[in-house]
N, C-alpha and C positions, 0 to 999 in steps of 0.2 A: 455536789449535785445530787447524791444520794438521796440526803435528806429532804430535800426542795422537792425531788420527786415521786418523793412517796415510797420507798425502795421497800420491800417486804424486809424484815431480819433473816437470816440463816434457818433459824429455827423454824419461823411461819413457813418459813420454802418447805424445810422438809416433811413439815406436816400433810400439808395443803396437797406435793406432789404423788400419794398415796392413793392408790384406784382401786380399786375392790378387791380385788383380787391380790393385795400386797404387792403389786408392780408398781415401780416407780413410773411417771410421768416425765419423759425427756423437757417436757416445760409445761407447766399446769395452769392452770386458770384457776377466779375463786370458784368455779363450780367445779371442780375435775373430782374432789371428796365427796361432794356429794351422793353422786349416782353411786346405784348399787343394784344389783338386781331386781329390787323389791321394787323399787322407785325409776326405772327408765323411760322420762318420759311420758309419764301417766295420764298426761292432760288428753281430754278427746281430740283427735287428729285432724277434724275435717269442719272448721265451725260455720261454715256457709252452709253446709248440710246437716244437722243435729238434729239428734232422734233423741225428745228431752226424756227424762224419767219418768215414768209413772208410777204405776204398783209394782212394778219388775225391774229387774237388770236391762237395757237396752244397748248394750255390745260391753264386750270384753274385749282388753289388751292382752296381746300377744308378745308384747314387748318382754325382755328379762332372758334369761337361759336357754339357750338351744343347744343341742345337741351338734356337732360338728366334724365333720372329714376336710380336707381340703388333698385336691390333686394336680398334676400337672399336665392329666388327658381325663378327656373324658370317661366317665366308667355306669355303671347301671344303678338305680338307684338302689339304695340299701332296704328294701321295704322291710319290717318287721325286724331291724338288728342294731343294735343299741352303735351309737357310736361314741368315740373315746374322747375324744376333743369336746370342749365349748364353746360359746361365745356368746356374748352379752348381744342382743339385739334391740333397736338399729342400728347400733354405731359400724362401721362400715372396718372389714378385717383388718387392714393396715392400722387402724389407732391404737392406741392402747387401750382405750375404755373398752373395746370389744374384747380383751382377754388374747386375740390369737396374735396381734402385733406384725404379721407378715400379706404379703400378697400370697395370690394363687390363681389361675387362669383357669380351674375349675373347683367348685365346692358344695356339700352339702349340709346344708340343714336341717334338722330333725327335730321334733316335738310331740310328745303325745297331750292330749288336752280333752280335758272335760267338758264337753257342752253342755250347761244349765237346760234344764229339759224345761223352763221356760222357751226356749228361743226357738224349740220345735213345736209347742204347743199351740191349737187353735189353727192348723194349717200352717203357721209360719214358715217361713224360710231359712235358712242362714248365710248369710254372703261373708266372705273370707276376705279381707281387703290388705292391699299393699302401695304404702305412699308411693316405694321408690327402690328398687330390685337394678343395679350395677353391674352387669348389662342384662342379659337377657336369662330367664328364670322361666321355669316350667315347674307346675305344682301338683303335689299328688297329696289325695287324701286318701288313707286305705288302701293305697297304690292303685287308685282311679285315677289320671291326669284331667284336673279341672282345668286348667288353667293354663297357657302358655305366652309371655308375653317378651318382646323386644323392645327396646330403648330404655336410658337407664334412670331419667328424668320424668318420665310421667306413670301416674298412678295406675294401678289397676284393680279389679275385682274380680270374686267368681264365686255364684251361688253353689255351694257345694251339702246341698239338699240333700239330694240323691248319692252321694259318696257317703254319708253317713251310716254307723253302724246303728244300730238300735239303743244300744247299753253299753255301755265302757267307756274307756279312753281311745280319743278318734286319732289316727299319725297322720301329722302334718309334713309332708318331705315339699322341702325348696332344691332341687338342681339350679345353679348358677353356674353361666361363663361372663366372665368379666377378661377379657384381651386386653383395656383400655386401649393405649396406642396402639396398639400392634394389629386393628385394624382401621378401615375408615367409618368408625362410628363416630357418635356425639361424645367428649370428653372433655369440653369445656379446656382447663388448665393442667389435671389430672397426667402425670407422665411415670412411666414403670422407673426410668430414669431422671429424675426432678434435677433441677438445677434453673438459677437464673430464675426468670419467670414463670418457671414450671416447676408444679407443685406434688406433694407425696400425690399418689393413686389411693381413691377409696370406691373399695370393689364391695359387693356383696347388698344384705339387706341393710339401706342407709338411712329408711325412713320407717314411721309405726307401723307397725302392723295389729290388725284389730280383726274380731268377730262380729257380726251383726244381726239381731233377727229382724225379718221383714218380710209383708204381707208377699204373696207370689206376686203383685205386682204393686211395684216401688218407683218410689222417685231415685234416679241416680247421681241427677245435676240439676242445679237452681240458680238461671242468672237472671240479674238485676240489672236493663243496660239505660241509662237518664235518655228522657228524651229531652230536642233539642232548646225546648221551652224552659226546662227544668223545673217541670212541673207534673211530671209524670217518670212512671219506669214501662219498657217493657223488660217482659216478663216470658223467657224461655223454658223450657224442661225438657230433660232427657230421661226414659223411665225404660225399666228393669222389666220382663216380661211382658205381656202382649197389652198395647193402649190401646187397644179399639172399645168403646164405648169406657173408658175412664174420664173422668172430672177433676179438675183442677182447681182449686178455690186457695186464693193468696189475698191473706187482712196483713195492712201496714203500719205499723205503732211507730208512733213519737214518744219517746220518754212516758212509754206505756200508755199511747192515749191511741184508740182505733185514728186515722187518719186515712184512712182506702182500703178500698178491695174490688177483688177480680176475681171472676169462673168464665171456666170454657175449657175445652175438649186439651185433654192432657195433649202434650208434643207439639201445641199450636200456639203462636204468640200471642199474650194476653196487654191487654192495658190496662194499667193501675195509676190511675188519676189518683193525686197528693193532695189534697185542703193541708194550705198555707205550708207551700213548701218552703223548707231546708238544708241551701246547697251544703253540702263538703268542698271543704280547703284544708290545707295545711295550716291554714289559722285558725280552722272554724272545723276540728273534721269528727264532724255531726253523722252520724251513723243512724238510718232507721233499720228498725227490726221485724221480721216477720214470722208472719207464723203459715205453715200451706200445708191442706190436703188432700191426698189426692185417693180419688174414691172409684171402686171397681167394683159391682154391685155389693157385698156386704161386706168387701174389705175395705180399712181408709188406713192410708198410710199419714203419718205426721210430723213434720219437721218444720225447724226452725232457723233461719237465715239473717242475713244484717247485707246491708250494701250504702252508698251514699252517696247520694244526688250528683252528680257533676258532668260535665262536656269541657274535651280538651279538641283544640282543634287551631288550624293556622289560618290567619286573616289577615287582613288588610291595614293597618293601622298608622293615619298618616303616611299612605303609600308604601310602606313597607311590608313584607310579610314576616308578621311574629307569632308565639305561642301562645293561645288566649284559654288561660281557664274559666269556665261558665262566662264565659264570653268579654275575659277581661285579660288586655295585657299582663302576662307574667313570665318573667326570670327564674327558670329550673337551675336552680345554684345545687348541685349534686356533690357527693362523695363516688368513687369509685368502692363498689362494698362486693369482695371475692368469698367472702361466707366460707371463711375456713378456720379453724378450729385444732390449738398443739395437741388437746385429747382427744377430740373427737373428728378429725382433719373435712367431712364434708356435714357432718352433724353435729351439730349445738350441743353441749351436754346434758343444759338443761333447758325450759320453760323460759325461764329467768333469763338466762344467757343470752338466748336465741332473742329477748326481747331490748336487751344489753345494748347492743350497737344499734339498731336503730331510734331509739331515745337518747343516746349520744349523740348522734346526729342529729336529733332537733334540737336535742340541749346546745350546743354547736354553730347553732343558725344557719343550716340545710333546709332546705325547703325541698330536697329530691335527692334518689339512691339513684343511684346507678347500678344495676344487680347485673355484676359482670360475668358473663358463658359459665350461670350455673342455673338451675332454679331451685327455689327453695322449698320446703314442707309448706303447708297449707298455712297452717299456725304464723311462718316468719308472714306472709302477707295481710293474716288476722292482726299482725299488732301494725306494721306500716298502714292501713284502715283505720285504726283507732287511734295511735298515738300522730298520722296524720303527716304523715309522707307521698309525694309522689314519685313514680317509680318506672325508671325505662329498664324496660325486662330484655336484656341479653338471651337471644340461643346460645347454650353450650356450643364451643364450636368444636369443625371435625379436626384432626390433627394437622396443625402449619407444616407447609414444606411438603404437603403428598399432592398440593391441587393436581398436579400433571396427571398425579395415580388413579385418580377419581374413574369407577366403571358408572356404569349408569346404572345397575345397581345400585351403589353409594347414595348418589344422586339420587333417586328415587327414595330412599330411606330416608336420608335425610328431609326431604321433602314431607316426608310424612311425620317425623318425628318433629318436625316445625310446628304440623299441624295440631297434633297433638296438644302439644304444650299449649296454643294459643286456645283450642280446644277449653283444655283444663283451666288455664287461668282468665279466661276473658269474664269471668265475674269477678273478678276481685279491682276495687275503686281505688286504689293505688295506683295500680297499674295505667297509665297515660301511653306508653309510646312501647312498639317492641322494636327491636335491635336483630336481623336474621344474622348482618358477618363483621366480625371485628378486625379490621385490618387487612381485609381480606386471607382471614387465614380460612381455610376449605372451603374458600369459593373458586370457584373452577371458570369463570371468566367474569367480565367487567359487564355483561347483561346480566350475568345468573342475580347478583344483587336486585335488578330493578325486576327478573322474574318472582323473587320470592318474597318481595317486596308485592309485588300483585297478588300474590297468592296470600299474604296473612293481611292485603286490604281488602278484597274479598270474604275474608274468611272473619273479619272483625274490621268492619267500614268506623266504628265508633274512636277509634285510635291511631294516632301520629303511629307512621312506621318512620324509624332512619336505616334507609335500607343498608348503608354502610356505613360504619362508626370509623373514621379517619380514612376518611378516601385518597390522603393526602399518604398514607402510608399502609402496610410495608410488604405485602403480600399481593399480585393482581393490581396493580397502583392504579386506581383511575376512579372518576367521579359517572354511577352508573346514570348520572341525568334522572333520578327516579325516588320517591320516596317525599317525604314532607319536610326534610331537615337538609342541612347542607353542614356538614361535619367532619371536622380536621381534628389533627390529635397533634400536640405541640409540646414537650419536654425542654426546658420548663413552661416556658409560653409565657402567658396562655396564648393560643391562637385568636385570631379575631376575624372571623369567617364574615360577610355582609350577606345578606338574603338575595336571592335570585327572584326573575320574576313569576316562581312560581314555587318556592321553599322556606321556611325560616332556616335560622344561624346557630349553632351552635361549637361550643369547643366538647367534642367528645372525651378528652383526655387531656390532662396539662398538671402542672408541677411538679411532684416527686420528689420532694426534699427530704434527703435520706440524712434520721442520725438512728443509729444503734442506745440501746440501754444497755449495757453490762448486766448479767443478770436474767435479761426479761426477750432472752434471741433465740431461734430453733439452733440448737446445736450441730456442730457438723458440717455447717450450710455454708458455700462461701458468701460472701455478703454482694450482692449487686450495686454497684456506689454512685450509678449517676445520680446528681441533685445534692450530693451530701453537704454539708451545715455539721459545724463544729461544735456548735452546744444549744440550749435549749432557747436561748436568749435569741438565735442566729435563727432557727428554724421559726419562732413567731414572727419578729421582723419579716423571714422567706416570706412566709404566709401571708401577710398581710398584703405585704407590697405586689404579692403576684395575682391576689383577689381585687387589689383596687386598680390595676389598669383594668380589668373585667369593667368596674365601675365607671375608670374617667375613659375611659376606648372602645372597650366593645359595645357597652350598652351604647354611647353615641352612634355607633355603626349600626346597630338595630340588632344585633345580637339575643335569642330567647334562651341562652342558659350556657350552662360549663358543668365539667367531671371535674374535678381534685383527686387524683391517686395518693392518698385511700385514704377509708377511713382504720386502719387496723397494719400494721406490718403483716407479711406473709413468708414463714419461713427465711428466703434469702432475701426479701425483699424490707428493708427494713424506711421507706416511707410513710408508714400509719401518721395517723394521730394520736393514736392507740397504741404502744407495742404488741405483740403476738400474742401474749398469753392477757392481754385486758386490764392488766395490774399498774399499770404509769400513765396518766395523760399527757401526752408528749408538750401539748402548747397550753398556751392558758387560754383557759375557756373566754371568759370574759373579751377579750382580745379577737377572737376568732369570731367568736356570735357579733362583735358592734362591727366587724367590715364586710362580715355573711350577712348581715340586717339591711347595713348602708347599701350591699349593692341591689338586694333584692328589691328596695324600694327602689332604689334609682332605675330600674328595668323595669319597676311596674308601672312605670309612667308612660303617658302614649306617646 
């Protein structure tokens, strides 16, 4: 079987499992050699908002070496005193690729850094930015605290102008607490204790970190929402410093041809009417490009963005209610995708990597992710956009088993930290449906579902919410009556849900056919074995036969889609399609893409 599937040699192992720092890799991927200080992650971090090149530098990574303490109480920051430890940033402390390989419930970061006396010149500004800080991080420049932020999923920033010294190397200090479980914050899968279906903890800075210059007043956010014609976008902004009498101007390119444009008063909805629109689909996922500036008497700010045409929404379709992309019956055939990583456990290692498993999935015949209680960096949803995925976005959930513990506090944080993220990613055209509790794990009763369910339809009317992914199980059991889906989870299943008369169908979760690789497993880990299949022959057969009752059952029932767990093994969980480290494809492609094809046609039909 070795050979049939691809087995690395002895030798590539131990090459391959070699990280910068001469530590080995308890299981490596083929990116895990790659990275190196020099190169972490380089690519620009935020491509819905690009500030392109001109004559200048227009931001600097931060990414590469820091400076590092770790404690297990809190203590004062270190201003001005070298610390002894490193660590490779983003990759989050627990991996290896960071260098330090452990947890810590408290830590600092430290850096001293150059500002290109571009980025202050002309009046500019400088904004400090952070994808993604595990949990909560307070930032000092020159031991000026700019910056303080909570939750460990959504990005942040802080113009840190005015902390700037004049001449030299400016200190960068990151204070982090990261508790994961140990309280009721967001933590998705993340446990200090992993086992089972909980996974290593990755604490600290997980996502890029970058400089920026920019006029004193900037664009901070740029979304693109279809309107229901799909023939137009509106067109939101969120800006950096005082909008009162600034201007907003967005032109829209087709394969570089102007096709629209829009002005009007910064922070206010524009419309940008399309000549001879170009929906996005997963078959077709057509991206325009933008260009916008936004002007404040003799400053103009300038940036570049991409979004693409689409409306997802549930309808009526020969009396049933199903999921209608731009206004057409279609079958969301998902993978369950937990975005974890043997080197880098919540971070990709690389570019590449991170683009890895979502073009396995549509190589595959996916037509949709399932991004399970985590979110990703900007970038994983830049390439589900282009390579043409759609995508129900999971909230990281709070810890299973405290609902009783829940203060209102919690509760309240949570709530915000929902907002947040919807916040953050409601531009990105992947994204179709969010997901607030999975199983009811930290939902604290069988309304809170259909409350927060109100709260991110409100907060983004343009998106299917499922306010609970398997109502059918296993935490809070109940179906909250609320949301646009109606969602069971079935091991192996699939489940075959029928639409109400005011919901579409879906199977949130179903299969789980577990075989192990020798070789290619997290070590140490006991293995999880429900679903298991004795060889590889056994696991395609699984597959097939468990996606075509989807085909001859559920879609007669009116069914708009199904998860498959997973696309990837996770430490103990050894179900992929994938094994852990990327290196085996468990099934044969072919195989998999003609019954992932078969069903999606047979559910695109009315």
């Amino acid at each position: 079987m070795a050979a049939a599937m691809g087995l690395a040699s002895t030798a590539a192992v131990a090459t391959d499992q070699a990280v910068w720092n001469g530590k080995t890799a308890p299981l490596a991927t083929p990116w895990t050699a790659e990275v190196s200080p020099d190169n972490a992650l380089p690519e620009y971090p935020r491509p819905q908002l690009a500030r392109p090149s001109l004559d200048q530098p227009r931001w600097l990574s931060l990414n590469g070496l820091w400076q590092f303490a770790a404690s297990d109480a809190q203590g004062s920051p270190p201003f001005g005193q070298a610390l002894k430890d490193q660590v490779l940033v983003p990759y989050p402390i627990e991996s290896v690729l960071s260098g330090v390989q452990k947890h810590a419930d408290f830590m600092f970061y430290r850096r001293m850094v150059d500002v290109p006396s571009a980025f202050t010149a002309h009046g500019q500004h400088v904004r400090l930015n952070f994808g993604a800080v595990g949990q909560d991080a307070t930032v000092y420049v020159n031991g000026k605290r700019v910056a303080q932020h909570a939750g460990g999923y959504a990005s942040f920033s802080a113009d840190i102008t005015s902390a700037l010294r004049a001449q030299g190397p400016q200190e960068i200090i990151v204070a982090v607490h990261a508790p994961v479980d140990g309280v009721n914050v967001m933590v998705g899968k993340q446990r200090l204790k992993p086992e089972g279906i909980f996974y290593t903890a990755a604490s600290g800075i997980w996502q890029s970190v970058w400089l920026e210059p920019v006029p004193a007043t900037s664009l901070a956010q740029l979304d693109f929402t279809a309107a229901h014609g799909l023939d137009a976008f509106t067109v939101t902004s969120k800006v950096n410093g005082g909008q009162d009498g600034a201007t907003l101007h967005v032109t829209a390119y087709a394969d570089g041809k102007a096709v629209g444009e829009a002005t009007g008063p910064a922070g206010q909805p524009l419309h940008l009417a399309i000549a001879q629109p170009h929906a996005w689909s997963p078959q077709d996922p057509f991206l325009y490009t933008f260009k916008a500036t936004l002007t404040h008497g003799d400053q103009r700010d300038e940036v570049t963005s991409y979004a693409g045409l689409r409306t997802i929404a549930v309808e009526k379709v020969e009396g049933r209610n199903r999921i209608v992309l731009n206004g057409k019956p279609t079958f969301l055939l998902a993978t369950l995708d937990q975005g974890y990583w043997p080197d880098g456990i919540y971070t990709a290692p690389t570019d590449a990597a991170l683009k890895f498993d979502i073009q396995k999935t549509k190589d595959l015949g996916f037509n949709t992710i399932r991004k399970h209680i985590k979110v990703e960096p900007a970038r994983w949803y830049y390439w589900a956009d282009r390579i043409g995925l759609m995508v129900w976005q999971d909230m990281p959930a709070l810890p299973n088993g405290h609902n009783e513990k829940l203060s209102d506090a919690d509760k309240t944080r949570f709530r915000a930290d929902v907002a947040a993220i919807v916040g953050q990613l409601k531009g990105e055209t992947s994204i179709i449906g969010w997901i607030p509790f999975n199983e009811g794990w930290g939902q604290w009763s069988i309304p809170a579902a259909a409350e927060l369910s109100a709260q991110i339809k409100q907060l983004d009317p343009s998106r299917l919410v499922d306010a609970r992914s398997g109502a059918n199980c296993c935490d809070t059991k109940g179906d909250p009556q609320a949301g646009d889906v109606i969602d069971v989870h079935d091991y192996q299943g699939p489940g075959l849900p029928s639409p109400d008369a005011r919901r579409a169908a879906i199977d949130g979760e179903h299969g789980g056919l577990t075989l192990g690789v020798p070789g290619h497993v997290w070590p140490n880990t006991p293995i999880n074995p429900y679903g298991a299949v004795k060889d590889r022959d056994a696991l395609n057969a699984g597959y097939v036969a468990n996606t075509a009752v989807l085909r001859d059952k559920g879609v007669p029932k009116g069914m708009s889609g199904s998860v498959y767990t997973q696309i990837t093994d996770v430490e103990g969980e050894h179900n992929g399609l994938y094994t852990y480290d990327r290196k085996v494809e468990k099934v044969d492609e072919a195989q998999v893409r003609a019954i992932n094809e078969a069903t999606i046609r047979a559910g695109t039909q009315p």
